[in-house]
mmJSON file of the N, C-alpha and C atoms, coordinates in Angstrom:
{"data_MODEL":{"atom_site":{
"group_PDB":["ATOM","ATOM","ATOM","ATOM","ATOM","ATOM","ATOM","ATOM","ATOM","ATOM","ATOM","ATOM","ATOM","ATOM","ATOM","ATOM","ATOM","ATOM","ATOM","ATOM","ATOM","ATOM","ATOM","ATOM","ATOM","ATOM","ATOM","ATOM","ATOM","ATOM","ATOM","ATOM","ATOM","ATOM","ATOM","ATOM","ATOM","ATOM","ATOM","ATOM","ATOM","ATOM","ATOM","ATOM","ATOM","ATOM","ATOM","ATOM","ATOM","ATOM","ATOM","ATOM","ATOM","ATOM","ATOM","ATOM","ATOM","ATOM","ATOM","ATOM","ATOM","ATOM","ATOM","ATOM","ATOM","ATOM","ATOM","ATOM","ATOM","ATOM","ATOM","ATOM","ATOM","ATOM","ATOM","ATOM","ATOM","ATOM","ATOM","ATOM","ATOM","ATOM","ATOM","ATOM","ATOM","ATOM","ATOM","ATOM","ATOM","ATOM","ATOM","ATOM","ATOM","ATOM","ATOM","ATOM","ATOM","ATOM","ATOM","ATOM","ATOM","ATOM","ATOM","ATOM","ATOM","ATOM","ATOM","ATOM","ATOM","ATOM","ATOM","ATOM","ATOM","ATOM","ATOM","ATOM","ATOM","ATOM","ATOM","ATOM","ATOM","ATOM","ATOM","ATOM","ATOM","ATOM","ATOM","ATOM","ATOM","ATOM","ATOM","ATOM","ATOM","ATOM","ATOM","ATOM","ATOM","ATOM","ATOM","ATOM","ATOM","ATOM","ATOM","ATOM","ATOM","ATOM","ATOM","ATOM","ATOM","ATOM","ATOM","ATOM","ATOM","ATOM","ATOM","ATOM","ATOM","ATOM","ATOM","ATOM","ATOM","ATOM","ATOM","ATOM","ATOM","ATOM","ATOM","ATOM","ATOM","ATOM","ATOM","ATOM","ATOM","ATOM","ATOM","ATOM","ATOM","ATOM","ATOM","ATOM","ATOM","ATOM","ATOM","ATOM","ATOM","ATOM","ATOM","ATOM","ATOM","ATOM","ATOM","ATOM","ATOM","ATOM","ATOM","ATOM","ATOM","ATOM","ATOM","ATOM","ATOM","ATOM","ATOM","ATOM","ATOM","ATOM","ATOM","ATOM","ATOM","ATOM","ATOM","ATOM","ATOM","ATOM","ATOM","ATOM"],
"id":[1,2,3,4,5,6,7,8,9,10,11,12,13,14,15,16,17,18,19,20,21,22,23,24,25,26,27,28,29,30,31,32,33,34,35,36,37,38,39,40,41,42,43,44,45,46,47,48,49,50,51,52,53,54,55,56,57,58,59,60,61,62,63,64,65,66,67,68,69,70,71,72,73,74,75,76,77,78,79,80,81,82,83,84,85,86,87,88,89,90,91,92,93,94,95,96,97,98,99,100,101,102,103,104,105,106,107,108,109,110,111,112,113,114,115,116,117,118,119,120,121,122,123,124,125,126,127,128,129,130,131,132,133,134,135,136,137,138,139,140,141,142,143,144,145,146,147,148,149,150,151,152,153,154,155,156,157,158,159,160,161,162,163,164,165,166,167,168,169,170,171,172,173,174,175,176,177,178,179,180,181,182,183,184,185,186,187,188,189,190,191,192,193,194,195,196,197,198,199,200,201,202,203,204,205,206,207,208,209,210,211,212,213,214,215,216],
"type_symbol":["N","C","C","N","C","C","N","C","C","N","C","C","N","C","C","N","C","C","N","C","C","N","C","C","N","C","C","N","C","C","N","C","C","N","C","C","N","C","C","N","C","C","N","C","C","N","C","C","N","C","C","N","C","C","N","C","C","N","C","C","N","C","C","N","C","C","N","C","C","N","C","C","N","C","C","N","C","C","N","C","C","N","C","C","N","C","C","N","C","C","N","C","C","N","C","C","N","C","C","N","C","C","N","C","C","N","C","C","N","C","C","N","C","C","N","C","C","N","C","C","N","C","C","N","C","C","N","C","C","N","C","C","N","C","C","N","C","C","N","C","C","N","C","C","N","C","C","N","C","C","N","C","C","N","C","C","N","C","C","N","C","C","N","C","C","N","C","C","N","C","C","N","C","C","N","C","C","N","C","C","N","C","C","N","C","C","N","C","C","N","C","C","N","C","C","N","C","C","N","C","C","N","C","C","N","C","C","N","C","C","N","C","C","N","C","C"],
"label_atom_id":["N","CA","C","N","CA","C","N","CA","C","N","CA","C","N","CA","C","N","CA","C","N","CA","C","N","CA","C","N","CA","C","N","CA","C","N","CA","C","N","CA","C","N","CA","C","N","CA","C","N","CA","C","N","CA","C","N","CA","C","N","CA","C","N","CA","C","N","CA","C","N","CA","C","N","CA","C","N","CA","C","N","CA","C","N","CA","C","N","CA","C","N","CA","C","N","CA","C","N","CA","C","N","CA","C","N","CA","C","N","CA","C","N","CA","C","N","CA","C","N","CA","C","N","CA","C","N","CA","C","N","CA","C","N","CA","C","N","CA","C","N","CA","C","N","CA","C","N","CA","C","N","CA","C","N","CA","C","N","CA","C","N","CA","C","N","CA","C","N","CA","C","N","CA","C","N","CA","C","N","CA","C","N","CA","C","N","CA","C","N","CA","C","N","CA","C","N","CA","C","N","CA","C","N","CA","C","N","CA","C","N","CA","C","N","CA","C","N","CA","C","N","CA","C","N","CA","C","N","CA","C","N","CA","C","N","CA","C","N","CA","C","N","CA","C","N","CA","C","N","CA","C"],
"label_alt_id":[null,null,null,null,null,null,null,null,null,null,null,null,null,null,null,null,null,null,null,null,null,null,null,null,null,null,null,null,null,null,null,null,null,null,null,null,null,null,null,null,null,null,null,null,null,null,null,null,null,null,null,null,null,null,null,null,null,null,null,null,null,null,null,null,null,null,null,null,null,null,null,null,null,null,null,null,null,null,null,null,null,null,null,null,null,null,null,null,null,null,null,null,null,null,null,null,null,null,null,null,null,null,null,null,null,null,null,null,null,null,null,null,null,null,null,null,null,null,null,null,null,null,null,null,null,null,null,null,null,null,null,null,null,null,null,null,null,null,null,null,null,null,null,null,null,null,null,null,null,null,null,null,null,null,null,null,null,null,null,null,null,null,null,null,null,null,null,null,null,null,null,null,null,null,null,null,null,null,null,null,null,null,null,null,null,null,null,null,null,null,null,null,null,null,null,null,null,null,null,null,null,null,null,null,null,null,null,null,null,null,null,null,null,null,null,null],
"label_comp_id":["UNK","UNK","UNK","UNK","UNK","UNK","UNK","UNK","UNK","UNK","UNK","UNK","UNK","UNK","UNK","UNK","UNK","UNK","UNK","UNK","UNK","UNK","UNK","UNK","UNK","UNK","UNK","UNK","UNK","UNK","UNK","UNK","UNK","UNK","UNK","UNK","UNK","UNK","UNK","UNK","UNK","UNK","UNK","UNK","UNK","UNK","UNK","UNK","UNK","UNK","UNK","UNK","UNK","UNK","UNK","UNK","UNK","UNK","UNK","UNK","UNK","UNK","UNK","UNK","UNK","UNK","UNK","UNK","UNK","UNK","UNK","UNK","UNK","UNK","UNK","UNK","UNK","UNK","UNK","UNK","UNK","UNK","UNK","UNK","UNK","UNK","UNK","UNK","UNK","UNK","UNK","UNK","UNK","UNK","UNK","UNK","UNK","UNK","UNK","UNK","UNK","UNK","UNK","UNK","UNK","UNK","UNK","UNK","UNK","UNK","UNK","UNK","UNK","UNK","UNK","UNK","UNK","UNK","UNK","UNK","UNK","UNK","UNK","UNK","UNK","UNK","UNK","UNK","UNK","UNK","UNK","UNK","UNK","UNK","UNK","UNK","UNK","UNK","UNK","UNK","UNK","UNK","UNK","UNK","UNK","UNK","UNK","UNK","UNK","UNK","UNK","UNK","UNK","UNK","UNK","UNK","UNK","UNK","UNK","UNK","UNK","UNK","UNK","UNK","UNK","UNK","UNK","UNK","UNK","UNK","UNK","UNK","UNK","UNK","UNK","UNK","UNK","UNK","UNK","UNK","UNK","UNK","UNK","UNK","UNK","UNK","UNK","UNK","UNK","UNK","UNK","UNK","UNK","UNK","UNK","UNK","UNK","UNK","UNK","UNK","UNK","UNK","UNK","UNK","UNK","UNK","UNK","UNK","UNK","UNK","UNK","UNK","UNK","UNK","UNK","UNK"],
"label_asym_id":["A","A","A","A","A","A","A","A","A","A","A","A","A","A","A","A","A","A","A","A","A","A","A","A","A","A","A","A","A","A","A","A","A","A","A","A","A","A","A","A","A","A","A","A","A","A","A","A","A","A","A","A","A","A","A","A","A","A","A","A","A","A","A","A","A","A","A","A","A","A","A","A","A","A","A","A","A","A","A","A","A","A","A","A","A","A","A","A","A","A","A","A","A","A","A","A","A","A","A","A","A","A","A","A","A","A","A","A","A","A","A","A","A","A","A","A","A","A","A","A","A","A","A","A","A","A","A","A","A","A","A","A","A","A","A","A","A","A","A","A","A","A","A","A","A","A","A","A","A","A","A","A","A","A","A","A","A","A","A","A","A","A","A","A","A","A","A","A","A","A","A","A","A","A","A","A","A","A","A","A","A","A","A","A","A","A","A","A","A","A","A","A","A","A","A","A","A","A","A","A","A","A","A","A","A","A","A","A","A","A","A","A","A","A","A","A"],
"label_entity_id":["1","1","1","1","1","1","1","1","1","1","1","1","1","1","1","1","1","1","1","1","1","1","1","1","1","1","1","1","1","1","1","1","1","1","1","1","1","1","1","1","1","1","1","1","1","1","1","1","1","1","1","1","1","1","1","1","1","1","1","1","1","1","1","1","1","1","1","1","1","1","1","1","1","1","1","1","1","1","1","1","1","1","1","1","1","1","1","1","1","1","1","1","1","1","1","1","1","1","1","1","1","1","1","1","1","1","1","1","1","1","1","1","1","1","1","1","1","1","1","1","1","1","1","1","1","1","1","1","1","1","1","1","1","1","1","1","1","1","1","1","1","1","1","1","1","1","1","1","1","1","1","1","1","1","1","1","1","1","1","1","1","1","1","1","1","1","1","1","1","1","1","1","1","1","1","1","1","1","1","1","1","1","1","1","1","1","1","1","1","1","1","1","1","1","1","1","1","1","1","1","1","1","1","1","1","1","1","1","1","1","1","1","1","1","1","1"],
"label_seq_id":[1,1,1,2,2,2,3,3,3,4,4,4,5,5,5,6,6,6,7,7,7,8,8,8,9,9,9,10,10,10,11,11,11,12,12,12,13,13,13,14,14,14,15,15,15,16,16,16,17,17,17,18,18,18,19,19,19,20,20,20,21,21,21,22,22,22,23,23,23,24,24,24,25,25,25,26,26,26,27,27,27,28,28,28,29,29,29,30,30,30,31,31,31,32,32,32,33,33,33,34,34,34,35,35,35,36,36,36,37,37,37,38,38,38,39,39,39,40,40,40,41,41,41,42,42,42,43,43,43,44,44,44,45,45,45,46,46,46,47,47,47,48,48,48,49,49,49,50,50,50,51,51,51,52,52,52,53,53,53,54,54,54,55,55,55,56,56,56,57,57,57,58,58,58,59,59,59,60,60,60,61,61,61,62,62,62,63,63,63,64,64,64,65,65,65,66,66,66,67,67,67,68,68,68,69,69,69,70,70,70,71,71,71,72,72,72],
"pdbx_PDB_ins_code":[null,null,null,null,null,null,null,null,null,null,null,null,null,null,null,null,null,null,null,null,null,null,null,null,null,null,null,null,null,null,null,null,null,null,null,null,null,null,null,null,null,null,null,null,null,null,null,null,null,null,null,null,null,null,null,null,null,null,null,null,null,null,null,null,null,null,null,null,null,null,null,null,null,null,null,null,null,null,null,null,null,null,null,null,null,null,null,null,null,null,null,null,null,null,null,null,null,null,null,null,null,null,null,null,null,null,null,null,null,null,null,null,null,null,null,null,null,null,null,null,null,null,null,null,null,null,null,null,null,null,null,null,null,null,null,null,null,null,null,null,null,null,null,null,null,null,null,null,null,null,null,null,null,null,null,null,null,null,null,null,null,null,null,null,null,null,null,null,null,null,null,null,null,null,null,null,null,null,null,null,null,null,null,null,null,null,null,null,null,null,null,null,null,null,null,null,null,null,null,null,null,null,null,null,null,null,null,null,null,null,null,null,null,null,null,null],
"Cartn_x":[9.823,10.199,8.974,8.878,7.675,8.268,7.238,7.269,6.519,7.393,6.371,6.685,5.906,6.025,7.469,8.375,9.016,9.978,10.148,11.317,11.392,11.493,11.761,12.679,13.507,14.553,14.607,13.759,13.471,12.136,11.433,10.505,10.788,11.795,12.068,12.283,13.873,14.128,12.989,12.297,10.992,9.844,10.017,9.566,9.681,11.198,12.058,12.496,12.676,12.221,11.501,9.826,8.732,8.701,9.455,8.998,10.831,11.612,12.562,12.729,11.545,11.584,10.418,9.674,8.62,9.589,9.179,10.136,9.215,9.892,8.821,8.407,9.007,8.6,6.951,6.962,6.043,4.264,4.641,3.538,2.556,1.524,1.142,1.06,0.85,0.914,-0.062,-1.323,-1.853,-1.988,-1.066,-0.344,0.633,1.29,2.384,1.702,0.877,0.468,-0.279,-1.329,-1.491,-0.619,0.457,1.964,1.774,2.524,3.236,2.587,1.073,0.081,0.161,0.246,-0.179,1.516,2.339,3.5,3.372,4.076,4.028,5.019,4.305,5.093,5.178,3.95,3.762,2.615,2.822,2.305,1.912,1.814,1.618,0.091,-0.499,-1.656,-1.949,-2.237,-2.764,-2.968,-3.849,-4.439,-3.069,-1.802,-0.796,0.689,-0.18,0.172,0.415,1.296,1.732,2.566,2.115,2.773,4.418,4.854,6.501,7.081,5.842,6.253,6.337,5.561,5.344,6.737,7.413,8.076,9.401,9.793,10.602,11.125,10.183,10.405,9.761,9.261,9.971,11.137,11.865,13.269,13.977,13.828,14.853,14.62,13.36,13.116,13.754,13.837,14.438,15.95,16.437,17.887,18.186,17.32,17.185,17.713,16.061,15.892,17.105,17.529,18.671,20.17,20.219,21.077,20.555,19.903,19.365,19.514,19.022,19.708,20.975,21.538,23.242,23.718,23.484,23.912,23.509,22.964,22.61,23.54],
"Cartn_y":[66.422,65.616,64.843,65.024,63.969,62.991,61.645,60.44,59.754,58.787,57.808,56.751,55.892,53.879,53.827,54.138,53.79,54.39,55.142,55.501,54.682,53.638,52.623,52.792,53.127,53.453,54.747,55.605,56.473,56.196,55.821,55.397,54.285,53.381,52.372,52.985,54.125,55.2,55.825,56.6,56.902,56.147,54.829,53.995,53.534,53.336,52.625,53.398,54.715,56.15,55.892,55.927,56.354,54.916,53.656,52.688,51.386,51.868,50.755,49.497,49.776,48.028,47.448,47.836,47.022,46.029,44.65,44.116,43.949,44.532,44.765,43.251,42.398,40.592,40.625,41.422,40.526,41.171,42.554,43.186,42.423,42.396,42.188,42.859,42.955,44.038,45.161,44.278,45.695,46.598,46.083,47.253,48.004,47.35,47.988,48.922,49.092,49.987,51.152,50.931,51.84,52.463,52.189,52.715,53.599,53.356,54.124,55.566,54.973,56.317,56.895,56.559,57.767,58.664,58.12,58.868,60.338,61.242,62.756,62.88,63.426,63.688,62.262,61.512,60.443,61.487,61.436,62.093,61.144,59.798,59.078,58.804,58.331,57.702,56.167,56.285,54.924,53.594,53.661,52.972,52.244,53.045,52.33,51.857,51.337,50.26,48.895,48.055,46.748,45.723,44.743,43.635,43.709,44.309,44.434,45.94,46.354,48.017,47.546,47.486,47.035,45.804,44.656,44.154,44.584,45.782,46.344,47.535,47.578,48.559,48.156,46.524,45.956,45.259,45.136,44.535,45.259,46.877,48.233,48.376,48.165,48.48,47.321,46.335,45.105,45.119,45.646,46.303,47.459,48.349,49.069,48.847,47.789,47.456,46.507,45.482,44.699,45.524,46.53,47.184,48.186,48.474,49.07,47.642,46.953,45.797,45.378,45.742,45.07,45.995,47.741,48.82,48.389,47.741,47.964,47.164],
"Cartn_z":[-6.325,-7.462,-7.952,-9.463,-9.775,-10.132,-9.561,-9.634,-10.759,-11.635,-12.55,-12.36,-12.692,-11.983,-13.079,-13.951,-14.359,-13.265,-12.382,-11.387,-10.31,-10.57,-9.252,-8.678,-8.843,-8.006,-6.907,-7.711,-6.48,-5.837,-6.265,-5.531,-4.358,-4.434,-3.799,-2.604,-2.774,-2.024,-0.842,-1.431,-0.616,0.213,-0.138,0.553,1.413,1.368,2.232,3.559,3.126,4.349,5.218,4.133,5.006,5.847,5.613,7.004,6.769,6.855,6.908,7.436,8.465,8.701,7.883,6.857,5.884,5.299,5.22,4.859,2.801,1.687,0.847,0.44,0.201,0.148,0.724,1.891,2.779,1.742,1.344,0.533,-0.565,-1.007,-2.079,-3.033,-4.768,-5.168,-5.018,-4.594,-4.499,-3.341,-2.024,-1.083,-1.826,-2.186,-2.974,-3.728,-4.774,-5.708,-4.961,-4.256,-3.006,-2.512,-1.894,-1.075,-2.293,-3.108,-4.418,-4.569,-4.938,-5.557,-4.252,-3.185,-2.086,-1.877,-2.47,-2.089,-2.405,-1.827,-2.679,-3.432,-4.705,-5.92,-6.773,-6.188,-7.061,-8.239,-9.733,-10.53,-11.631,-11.891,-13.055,-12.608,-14.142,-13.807,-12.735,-12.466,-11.755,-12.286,-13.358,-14.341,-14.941,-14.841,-15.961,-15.148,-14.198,-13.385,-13.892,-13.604,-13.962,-13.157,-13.157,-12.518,-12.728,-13.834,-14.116,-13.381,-13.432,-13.019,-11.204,-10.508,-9.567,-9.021,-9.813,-9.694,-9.048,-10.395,-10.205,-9.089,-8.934,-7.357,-6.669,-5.898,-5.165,-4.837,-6.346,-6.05,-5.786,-6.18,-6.123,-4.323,-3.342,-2.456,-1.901,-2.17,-1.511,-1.39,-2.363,-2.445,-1.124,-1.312,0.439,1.249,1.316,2.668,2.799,2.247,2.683,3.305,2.746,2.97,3.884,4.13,5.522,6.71,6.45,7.433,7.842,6.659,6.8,7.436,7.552,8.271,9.529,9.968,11.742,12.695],
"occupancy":[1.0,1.0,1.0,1.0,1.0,1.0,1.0,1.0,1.0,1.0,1.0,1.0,1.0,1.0,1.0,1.0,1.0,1.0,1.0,1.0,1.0,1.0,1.0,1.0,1.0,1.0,1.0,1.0,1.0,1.0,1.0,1.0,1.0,1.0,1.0,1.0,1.0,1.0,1.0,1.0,1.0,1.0,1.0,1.0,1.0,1.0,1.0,1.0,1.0,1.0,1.0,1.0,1.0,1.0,1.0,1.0,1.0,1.0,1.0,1.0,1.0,1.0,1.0,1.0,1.0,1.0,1.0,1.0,1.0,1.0,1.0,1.0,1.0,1.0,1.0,1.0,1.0,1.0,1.0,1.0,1.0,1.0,1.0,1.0,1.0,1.0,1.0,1.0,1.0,1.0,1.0,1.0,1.0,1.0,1.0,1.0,1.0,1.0,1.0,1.0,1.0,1.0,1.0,1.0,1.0,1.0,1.0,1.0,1.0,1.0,1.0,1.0,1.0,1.0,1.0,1.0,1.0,1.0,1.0,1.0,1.0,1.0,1.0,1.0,1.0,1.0,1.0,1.0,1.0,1.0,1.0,1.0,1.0,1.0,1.0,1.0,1.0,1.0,1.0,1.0,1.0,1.0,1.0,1.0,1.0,1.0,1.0,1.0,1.0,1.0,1.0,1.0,1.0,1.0,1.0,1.0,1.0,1.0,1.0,1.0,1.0,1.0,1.0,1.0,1.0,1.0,1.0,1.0,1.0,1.0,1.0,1.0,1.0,1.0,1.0,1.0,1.0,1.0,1.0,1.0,1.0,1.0,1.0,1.0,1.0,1.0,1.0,1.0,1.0,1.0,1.0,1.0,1.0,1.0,1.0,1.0,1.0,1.0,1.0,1.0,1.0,1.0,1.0,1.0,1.0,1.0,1.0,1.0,1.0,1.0,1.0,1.0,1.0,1.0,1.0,1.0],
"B_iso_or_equiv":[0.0,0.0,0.0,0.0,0.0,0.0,0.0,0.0,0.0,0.0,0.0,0.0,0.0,0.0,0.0,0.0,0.0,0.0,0.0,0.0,0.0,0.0,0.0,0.0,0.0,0.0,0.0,0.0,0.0,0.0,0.0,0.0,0.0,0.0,0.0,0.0,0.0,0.0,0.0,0.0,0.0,0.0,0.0,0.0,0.0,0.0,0.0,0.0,0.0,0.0,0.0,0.0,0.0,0.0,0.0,0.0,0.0,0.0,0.0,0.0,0.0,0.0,0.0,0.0,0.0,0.0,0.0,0.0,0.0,0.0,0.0,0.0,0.0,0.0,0.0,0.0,0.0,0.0,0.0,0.0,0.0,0.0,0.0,0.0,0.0,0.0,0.0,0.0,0.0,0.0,0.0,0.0,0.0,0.0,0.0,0.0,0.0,0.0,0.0,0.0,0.0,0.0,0.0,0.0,0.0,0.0,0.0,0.0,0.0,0.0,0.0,0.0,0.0,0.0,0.0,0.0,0.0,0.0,0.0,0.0,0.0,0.0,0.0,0.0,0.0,0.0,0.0,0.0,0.0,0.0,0.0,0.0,0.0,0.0,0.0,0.0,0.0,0.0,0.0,0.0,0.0,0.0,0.0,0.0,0.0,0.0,0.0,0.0,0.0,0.0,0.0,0.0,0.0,0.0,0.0,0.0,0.0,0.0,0.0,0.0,0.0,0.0,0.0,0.0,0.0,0.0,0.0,0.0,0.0,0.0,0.0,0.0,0.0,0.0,0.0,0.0,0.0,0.0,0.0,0.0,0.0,0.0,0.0,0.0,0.0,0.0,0.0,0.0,0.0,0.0,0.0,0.0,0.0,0.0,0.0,0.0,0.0,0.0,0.0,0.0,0.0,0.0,0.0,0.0,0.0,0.0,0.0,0.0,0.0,0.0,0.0,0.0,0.0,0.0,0.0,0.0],
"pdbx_formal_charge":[null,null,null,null,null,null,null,null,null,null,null,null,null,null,null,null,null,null,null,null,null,null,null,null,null,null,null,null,null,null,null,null,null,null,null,null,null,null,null,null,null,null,null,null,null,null,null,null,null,null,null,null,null,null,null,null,null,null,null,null,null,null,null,null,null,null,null,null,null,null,null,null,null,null,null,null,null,null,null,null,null,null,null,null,null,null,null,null,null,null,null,null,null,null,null,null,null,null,null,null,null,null,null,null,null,null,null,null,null,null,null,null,null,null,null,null,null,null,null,null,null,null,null,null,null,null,null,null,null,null,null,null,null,null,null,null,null,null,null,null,null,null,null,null,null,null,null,null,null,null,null,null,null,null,null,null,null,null,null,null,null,null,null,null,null,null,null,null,null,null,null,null,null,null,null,null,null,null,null,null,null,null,null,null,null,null,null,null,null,null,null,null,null,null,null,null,null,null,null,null,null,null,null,null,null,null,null,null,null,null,null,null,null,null,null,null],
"auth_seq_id":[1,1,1,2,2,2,3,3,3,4,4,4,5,5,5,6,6,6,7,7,7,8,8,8,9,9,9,10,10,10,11,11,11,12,12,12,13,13,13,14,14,14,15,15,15,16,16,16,17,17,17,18,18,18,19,19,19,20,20,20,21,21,21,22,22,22,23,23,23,24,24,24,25,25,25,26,26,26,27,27,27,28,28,28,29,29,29,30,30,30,31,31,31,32,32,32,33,33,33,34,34,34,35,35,35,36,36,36,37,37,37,38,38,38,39,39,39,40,40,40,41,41,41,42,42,42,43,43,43,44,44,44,45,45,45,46,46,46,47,47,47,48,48,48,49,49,49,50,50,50,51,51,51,52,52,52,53,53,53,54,54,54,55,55,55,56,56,56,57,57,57,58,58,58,59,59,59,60,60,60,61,61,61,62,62,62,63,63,63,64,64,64,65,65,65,66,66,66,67,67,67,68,68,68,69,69,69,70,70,70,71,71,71,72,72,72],
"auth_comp_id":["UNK","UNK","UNK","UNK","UNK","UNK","UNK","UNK","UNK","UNK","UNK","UNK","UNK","UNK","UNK","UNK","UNK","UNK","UNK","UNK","UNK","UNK","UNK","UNK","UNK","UNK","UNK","UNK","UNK","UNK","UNK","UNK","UNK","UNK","UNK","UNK","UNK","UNK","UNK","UNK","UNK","UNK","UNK","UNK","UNK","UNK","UNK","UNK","UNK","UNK","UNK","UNK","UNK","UNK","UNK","UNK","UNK","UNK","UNK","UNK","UNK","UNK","UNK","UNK","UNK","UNK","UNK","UNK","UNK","UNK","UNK","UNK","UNK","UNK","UNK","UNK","UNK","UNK","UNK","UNK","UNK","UNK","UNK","UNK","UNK","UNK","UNK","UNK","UNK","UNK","UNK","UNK","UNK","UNK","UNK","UNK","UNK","UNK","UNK","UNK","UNK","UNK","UNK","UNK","UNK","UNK","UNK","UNK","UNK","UNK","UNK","UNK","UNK","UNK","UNK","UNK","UNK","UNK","UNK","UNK","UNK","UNK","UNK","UNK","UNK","UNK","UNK","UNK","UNK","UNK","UNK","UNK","UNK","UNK","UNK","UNK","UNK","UNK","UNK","UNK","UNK","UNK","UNK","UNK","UNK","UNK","UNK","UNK","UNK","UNK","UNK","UNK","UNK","UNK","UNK","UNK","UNK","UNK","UNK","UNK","UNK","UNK","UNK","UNK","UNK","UNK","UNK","UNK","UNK","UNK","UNK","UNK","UNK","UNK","UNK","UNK","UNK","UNK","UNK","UNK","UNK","UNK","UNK","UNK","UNK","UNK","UNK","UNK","UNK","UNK","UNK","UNK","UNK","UNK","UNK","UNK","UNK","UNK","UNK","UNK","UNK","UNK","UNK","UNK","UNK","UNK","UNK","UNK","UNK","UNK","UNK","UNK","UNK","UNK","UNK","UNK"],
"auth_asym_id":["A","A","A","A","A","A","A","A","A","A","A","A","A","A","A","A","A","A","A","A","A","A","A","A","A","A","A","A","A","A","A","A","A","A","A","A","A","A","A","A","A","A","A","A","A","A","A","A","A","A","A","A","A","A","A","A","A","A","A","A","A","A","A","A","A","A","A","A","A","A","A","A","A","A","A","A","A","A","A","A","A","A","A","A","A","A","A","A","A","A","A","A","A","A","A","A","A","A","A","A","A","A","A","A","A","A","A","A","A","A","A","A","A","A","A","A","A","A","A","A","A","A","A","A","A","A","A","A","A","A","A","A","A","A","A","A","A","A","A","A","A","A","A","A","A","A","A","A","A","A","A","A","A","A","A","A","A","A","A","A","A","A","A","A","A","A","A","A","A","A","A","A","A","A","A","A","A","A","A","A","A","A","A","A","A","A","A","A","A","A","A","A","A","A","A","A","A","A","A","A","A","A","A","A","A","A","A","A","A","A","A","A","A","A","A","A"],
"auth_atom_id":["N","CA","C","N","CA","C","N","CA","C","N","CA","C","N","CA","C","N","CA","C","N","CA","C","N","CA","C","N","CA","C","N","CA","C","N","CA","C","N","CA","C","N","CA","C","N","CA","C","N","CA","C","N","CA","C","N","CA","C","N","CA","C","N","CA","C","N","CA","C","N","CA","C","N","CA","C","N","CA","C","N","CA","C","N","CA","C","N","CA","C","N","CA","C","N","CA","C","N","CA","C","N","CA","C","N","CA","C","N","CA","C","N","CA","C","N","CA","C","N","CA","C","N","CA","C","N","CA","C","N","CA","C","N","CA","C","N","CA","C","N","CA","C","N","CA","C","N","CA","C","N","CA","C","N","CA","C","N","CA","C","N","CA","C","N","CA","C","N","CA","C","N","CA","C","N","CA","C","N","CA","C","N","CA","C","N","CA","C","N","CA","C","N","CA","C","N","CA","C","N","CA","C","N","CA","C","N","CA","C","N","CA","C","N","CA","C","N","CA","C","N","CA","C","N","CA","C","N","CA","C","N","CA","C","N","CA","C","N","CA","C","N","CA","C","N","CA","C","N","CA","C"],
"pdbx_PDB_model_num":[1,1,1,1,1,1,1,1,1,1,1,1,1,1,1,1,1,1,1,1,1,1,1,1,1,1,1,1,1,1,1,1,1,1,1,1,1,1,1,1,1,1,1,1,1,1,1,1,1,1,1,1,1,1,1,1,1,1,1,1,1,1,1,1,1,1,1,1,1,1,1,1,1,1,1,1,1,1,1,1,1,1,1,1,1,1,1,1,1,1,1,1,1,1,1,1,1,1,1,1,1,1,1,1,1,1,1,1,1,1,1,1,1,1,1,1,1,1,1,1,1,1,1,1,1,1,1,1,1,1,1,1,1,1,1,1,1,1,1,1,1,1,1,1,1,1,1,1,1,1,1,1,1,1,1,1,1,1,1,1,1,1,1,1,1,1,1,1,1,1,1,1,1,1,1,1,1,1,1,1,1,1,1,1,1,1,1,1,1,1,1,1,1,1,1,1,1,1,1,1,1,1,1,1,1,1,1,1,1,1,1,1,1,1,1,1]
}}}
């Protein structure tokens, strides 16, 4: 599946996979933007990256992870 910073929601998804106990709060954005671009089937430019883009899928990942917590 290709990925663009506007799919936060699946991206959140894939994140939240590759490490469920990251708690995403604890990230800065520019771990976060790193994480993202290295995902596979991440396909957007880099460059068109944003503090809102970025926002948003940490709140979609925070949604997750909370609920990956509440399951245990």
């Amino acid at each position: 599946m290709e990925l663009r910073w506007t799919d936060s929601e699946d991206i959140a998804i894939e994140l939240f996979e590759a490490d469920p106990a990251r708690d995403p709060l604890a990230l800065r954005f520019t771990e976060l933007r790193d994480m993202v671009t290295a995902l596979t089937g991440f396909e957007d430019d880099p460059g068109a990256c944003s503090e809102g883009k970025l926002e948003a899928i940490q709140m979609a990942w925070l949604e997750e992870y909370r609920e990956g917590q509440d399951g245990r």
